[in-house]
C-alpha positions as a Markdown table, in Angstrom:
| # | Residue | x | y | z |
|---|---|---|---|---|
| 1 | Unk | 12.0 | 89.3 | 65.3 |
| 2 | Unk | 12.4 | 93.3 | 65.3 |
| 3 | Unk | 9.7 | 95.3 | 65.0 |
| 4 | Unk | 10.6 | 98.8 | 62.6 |
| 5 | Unk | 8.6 | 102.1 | 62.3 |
| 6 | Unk | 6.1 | 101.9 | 60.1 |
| 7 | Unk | 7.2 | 106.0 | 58.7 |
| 8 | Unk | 7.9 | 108.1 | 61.9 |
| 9 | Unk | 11.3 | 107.1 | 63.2 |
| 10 | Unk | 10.5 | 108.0 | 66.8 |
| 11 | Unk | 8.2 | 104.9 | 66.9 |
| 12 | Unk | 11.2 | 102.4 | 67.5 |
| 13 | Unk | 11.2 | 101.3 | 71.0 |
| 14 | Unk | 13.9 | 101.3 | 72.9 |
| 15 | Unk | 14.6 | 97.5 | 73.9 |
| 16 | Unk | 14.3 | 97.5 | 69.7 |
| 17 | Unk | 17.5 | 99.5 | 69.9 |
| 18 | Unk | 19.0 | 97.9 | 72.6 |
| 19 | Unk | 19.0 | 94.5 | 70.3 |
| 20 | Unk | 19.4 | 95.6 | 67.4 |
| 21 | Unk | 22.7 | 97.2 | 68.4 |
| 22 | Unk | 23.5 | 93.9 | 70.5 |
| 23 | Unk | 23.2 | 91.3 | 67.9 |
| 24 | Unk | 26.1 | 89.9 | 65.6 |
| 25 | Unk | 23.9 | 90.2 | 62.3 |
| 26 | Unk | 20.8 | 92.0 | 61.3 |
| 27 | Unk | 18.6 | 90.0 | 58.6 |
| 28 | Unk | 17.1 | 92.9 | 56.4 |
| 29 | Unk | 13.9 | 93.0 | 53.7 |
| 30 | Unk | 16.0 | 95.7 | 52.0 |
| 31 | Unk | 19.1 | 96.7 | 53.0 |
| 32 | Unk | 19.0 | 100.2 | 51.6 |
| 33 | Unk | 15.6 | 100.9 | 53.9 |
| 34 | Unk | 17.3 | 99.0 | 56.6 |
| 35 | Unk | 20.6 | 101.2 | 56.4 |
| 36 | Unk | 18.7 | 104.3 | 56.8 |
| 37 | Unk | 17.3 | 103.4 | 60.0 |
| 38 | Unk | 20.4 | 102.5 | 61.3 |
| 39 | Unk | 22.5 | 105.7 | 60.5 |
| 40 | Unk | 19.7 | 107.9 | 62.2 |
| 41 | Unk | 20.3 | 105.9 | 65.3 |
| 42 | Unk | 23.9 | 105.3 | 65.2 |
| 43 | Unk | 24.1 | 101.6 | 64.4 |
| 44 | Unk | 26.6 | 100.0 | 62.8 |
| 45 | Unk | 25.6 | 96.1 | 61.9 |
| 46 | Unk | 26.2 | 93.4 | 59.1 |
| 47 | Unk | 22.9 | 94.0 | 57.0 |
| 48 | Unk | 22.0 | 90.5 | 55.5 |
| 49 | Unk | 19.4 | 90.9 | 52.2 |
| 50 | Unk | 16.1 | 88.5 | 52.9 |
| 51 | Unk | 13.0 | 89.0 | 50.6 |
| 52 | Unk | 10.3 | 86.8 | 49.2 |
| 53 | Unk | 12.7 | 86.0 | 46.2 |
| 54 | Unk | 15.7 | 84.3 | 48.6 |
| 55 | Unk | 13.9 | 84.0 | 51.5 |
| 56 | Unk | 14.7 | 79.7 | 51.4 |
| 57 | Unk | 18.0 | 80.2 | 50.2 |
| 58 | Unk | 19.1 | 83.3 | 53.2 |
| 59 | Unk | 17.0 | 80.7 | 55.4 |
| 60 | Unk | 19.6 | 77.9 | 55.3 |
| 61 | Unk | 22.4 | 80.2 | 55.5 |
| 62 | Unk | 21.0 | 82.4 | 59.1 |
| 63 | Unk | 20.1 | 78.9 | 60.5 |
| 64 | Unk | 23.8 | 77.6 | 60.4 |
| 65 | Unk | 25.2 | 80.8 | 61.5 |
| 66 | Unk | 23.1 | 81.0 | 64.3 |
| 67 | Unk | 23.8 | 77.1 | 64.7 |
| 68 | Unk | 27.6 | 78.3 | 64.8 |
| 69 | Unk | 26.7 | 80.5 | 68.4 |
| 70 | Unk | 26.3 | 83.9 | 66.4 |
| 71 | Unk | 23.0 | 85.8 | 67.3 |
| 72 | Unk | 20.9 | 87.8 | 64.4 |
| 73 | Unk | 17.4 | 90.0 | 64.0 |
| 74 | Unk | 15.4 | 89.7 | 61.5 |
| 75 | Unk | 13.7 | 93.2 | 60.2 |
| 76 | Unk | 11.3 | 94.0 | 57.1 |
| 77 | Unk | 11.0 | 97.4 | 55.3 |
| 78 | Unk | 8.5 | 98.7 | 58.3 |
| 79 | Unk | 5.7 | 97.1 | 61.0 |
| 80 | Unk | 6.4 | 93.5 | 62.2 |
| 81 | Unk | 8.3 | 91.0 | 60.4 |
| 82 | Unk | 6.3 | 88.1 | 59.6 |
| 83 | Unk | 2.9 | 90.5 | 59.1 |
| 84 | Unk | 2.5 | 90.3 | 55.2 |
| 85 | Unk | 6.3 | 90.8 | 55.1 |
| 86 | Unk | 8.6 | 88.2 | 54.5 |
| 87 | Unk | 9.8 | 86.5 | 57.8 |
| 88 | Unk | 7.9 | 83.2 | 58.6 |
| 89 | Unk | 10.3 | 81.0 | 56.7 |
| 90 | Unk | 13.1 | 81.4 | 58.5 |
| 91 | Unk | 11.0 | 81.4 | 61.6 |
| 92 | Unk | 9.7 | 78.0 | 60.3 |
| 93 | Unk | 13.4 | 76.8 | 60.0 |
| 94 | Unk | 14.6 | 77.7 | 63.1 |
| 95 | Unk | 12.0 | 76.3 | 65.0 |
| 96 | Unk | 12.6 | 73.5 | 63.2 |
| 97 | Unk | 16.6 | 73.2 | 64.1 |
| 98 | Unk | 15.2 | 74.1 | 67.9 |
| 99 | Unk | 16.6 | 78.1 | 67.5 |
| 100 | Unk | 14.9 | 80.5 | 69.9 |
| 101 | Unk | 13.2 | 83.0 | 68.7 |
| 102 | Unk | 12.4 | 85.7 | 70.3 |
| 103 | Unk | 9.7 | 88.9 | 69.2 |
| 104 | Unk | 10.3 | 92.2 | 69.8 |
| 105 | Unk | 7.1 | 94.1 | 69.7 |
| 106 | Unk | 6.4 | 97.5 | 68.4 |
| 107 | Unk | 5.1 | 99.1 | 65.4 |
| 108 | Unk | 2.0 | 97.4 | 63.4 |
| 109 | Unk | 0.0 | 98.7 | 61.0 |
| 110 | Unk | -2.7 | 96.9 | 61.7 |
| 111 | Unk | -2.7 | 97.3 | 65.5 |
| 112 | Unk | -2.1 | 101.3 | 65.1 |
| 113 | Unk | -5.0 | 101.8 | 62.6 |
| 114 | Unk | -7.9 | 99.1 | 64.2 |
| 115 | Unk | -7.2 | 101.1 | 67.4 |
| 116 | Unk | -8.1 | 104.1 | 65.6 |
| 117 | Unk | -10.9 | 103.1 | 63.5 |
| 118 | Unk | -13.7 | 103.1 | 66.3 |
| 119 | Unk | -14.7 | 99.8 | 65.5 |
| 120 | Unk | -15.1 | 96.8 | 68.4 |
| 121 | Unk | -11.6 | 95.0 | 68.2 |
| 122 | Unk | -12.4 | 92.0 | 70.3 |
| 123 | Unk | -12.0 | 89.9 | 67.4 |
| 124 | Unk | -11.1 | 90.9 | 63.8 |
| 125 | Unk | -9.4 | 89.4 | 60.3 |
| 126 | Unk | -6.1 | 90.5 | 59.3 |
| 127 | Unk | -6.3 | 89.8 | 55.3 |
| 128 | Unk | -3.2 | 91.3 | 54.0 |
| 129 | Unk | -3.0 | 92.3 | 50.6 |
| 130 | Unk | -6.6 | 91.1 | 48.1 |
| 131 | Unk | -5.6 | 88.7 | 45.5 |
| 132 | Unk | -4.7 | 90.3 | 42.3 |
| 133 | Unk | -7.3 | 88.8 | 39.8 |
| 134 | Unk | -11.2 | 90.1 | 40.2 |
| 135 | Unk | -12.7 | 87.0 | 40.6 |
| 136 | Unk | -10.8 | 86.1 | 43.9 |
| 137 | Unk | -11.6 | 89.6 | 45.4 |
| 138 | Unk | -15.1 | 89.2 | 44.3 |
| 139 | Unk | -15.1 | 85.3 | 46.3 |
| 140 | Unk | -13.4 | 86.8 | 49.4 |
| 141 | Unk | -15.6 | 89.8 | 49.6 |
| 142 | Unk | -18.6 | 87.4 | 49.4 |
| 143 | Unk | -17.3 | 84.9 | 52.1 |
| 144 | Unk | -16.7 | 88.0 | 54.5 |
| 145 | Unk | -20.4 | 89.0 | 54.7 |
| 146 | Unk | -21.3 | 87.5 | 57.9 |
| 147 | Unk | -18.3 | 88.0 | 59.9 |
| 148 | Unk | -19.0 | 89.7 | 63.1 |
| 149 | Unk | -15.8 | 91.5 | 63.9 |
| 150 | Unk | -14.1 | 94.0 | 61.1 |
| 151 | Unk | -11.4 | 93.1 | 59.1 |
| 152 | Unk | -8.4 | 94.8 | 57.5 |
| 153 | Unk | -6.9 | 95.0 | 54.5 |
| 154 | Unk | -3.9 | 96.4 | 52.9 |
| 155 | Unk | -3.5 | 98.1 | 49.9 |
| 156 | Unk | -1.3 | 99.8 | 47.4 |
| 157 | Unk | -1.8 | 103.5 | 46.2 |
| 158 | Unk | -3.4 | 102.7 | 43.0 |
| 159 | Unk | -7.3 | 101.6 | 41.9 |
| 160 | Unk | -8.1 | 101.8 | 46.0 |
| 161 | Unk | -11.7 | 103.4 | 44.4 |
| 162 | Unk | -12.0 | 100.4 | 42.9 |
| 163 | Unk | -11.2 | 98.0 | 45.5 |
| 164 | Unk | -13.5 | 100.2 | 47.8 |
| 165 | Unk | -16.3 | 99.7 | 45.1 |
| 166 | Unk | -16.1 | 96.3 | 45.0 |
| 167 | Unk | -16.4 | 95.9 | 48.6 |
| 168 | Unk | -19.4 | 98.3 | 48.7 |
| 169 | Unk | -21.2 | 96.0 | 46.3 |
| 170 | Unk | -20.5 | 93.0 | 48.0 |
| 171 | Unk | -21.0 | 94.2 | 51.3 |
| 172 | Unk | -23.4 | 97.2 | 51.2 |
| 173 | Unk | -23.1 | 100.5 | 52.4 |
| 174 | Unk | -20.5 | 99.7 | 55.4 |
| 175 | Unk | -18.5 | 101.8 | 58.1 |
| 176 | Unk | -15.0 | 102.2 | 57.1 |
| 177 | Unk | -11.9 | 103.5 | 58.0 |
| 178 | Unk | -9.1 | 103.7 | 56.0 |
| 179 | Unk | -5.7 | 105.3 | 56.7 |
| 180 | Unk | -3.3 | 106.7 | 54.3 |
| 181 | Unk | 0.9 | 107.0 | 54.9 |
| 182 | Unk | 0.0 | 106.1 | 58.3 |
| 183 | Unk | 2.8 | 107.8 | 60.8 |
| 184 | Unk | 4.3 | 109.7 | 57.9 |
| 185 | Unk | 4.4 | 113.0 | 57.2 |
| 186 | Unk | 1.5 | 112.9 | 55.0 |
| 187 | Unk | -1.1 | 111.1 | 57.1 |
| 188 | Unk | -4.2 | 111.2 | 55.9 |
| 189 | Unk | -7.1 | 109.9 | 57.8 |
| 190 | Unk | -10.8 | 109.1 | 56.8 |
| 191 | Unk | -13.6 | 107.5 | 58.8 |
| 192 | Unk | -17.5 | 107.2 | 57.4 |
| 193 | Unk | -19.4 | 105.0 | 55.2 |
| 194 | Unk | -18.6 | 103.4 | 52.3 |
| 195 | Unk | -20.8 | 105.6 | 50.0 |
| 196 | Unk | -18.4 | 109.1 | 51.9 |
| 197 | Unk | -15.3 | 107.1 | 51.1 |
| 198 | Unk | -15.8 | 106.8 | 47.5 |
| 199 | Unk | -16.4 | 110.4 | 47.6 |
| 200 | Unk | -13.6 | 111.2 | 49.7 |
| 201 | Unk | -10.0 | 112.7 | 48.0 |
| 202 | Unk | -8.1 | 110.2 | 49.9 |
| 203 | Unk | -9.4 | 107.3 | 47.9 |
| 204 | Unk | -8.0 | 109.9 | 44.5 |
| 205 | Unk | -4.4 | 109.5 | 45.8 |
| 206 | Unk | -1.8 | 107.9 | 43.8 |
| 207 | Unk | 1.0 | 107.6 | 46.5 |
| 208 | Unk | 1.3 | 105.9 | 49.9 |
| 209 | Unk | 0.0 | 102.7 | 51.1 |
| 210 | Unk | -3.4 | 102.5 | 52.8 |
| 211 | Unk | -4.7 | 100.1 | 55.7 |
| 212 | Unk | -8.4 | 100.3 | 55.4 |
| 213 | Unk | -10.6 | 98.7 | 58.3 |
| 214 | Unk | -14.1 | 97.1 | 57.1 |
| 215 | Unk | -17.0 | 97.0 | 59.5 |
| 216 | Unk | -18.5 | 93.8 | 60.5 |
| 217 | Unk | -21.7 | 92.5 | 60.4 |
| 218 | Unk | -23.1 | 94.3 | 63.5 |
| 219 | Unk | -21.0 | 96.9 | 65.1 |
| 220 | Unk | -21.1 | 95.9 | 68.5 |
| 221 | Unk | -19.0 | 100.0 | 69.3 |
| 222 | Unk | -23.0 | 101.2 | 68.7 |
| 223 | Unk | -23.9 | 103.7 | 71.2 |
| 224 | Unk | -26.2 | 102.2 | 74.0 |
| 225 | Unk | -30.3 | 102.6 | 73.4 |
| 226 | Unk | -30.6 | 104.4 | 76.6 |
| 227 | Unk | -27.8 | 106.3 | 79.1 |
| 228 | Unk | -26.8 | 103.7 | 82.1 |
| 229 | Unk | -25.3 | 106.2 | 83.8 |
| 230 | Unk | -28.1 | 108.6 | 84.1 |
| 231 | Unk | -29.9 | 106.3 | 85.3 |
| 232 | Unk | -27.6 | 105.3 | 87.6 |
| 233 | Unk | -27.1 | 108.9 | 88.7 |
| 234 | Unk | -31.3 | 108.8 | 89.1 |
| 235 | Unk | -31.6 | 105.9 | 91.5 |
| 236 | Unk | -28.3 | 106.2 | 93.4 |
| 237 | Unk | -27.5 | 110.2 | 93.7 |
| 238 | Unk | -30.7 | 111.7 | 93.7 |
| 239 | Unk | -32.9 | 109.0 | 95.5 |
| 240 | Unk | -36.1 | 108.7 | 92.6 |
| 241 | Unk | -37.7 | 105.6 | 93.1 |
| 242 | Unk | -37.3 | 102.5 | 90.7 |
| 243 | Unk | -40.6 | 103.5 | 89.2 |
| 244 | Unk | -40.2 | 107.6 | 88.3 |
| 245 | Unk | -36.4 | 106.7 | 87.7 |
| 246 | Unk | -37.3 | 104.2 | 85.1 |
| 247 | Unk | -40.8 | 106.7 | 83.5 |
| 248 | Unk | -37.9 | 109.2 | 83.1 |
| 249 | Unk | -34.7 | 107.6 | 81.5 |
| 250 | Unk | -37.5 | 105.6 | 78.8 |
| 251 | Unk | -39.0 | 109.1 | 78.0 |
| 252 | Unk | -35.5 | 111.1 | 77.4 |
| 253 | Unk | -33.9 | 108.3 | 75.4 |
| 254 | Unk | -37.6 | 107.0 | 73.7 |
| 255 | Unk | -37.0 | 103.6 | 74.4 |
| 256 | Unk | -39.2 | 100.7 | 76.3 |
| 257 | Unk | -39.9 | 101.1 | 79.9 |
| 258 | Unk | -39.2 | 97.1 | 80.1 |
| 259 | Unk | -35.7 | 97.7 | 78.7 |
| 260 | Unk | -34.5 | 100.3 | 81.3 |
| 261 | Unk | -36.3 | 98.4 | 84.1 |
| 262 | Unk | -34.1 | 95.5 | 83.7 |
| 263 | Unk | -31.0 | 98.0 | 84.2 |
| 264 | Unk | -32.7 | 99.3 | 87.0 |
| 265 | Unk | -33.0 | 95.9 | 88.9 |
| 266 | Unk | -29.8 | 95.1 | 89.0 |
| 267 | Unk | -28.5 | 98.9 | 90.3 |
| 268 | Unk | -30.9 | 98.3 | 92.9 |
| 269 | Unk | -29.2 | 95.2 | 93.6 |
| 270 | Unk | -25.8 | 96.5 | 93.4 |
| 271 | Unk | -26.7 | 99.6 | 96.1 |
| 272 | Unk | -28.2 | 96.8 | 98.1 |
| 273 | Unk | -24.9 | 94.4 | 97.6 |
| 274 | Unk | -22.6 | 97.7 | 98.7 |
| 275 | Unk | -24.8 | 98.7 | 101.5 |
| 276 | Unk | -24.0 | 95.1 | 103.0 |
């Protein structure tokens, strides 16, 4: 399993390259896409077709070659194979006929654009592509308003207002992120609320394929209410007592005395822990 660039060529890795030149076949989403890859790096492979259309079909026919001793990659158009890309049938049937199989890791939409987004990523929902008919978005979009971590959708190039608007009634006036063309040449970024998205140009474009990142529930990434480390800095480099350290930090930042007290204890504990 062979992760591919997602648009900038340079993202391949290089144990990518090592199998993919090593391997007796390469099992390919499109060949054509596939092919292109290969001449800019020089490799010269068998290029079995495998799509969502012959997926079963190509499934049986990989298994017994690679029953026979030959070894294969699979690769989709771009990202990781598997990842609303065609990929976890044959999986299926190897594991099934006890075939090791073997991921490569490397480019991800998903990965690359959460990481980018701002949001917490300590737990999130990959949900691929919405379902086509209104009605199912509309359920979805409903069954996603208490999830606490954000969640990611793809999307094609055309009515991504609309999608966007959808989600905005559903789910209010949410953080988002969306990415457009990601790692291509025309990237295109956007990162605000709901409400500056649907004003945004990037939600007007009619070409490339976005990844757009939903807040959750509670963004957990907030800022903290008051600055640890100046009152760290208070108590531990310039020697003001719990008490003035404390009346200071809750006056700059406007928060309760009771709050930053709590913080305070356990630096005071910590100094006292390291001090032996």
């Amino acid at each position: 399993m062979v992760a591919t660039p997602i648009g900038n060529l340079g993202d391949i890795t290089i144990r990518a390259l090592e199998v993919l030149n090593a391997v007796d076949f390469v099992v390919a989403e499109d060949t054509r896409r596939t092919r292109g890859l290969f001449t800019h790096y020089g490799i010269s492979k068998e290029l079995i077709s495998h799509h969502r259309f012959n997926e079963r079909k190509r499934a049986r026919e990989v298994v017994a070659r690679l029953k026979k001793g030959q070894s294969g990659a699979l690769v989709t158009d771009a990202g990781t194979p598997g990842l609303s890309d065609p990929g976890a049938v044959l999986v299926a049937a190897c594991h099934h006929e006890g075939i090791r199989v073997v991921p490569v890791p490397g480019p991800s939409a998903v990965a690359a654009v959460l990481s980018a987004s701002g949001f917490s990523a300590d737990s999130f929902l990959f949900l691929g592509f919405p379902p086509p008919k209104k009605g199912k978005r509309e359920r979805l979009l409903e069954s996603l308003k208490n999830a606490k971590g954000p969640f990611i959708f793809y999307h094609p190039p055309r009515k991504v207002g609309r999608f966007l608007e959808e989600v905005r009634e559903a789910l209010g006036n949410r953080g988002v992120f969306i990415a457009r063309e990601v790692t291509k040449l025309h990237e295109e970024l956007m990162s605000g609320s709901m409400d500056e998205a649907l004003a945004h140009p990037i939600v007007a474009r009619e070409l490339g394929e976005y990844t757009i990142v939903v807040q959750g529930e509670s963004r957990v990434s907030e800022p903290e209410e008051f600055s640890k480390e100046r009152l760290w800095a208070l108590i531990a480099e310039h020697g003001l007592t719990l008490k003035d350290a404390v009346e200071t930090v809750a006056k700059e930042f406007n928060v309760k005395r009771s709050r930053v007290y709590e913080e305070a204890l356990k630096i005071k504990k910590r100094l006292e822990d390291d001090a032996g």
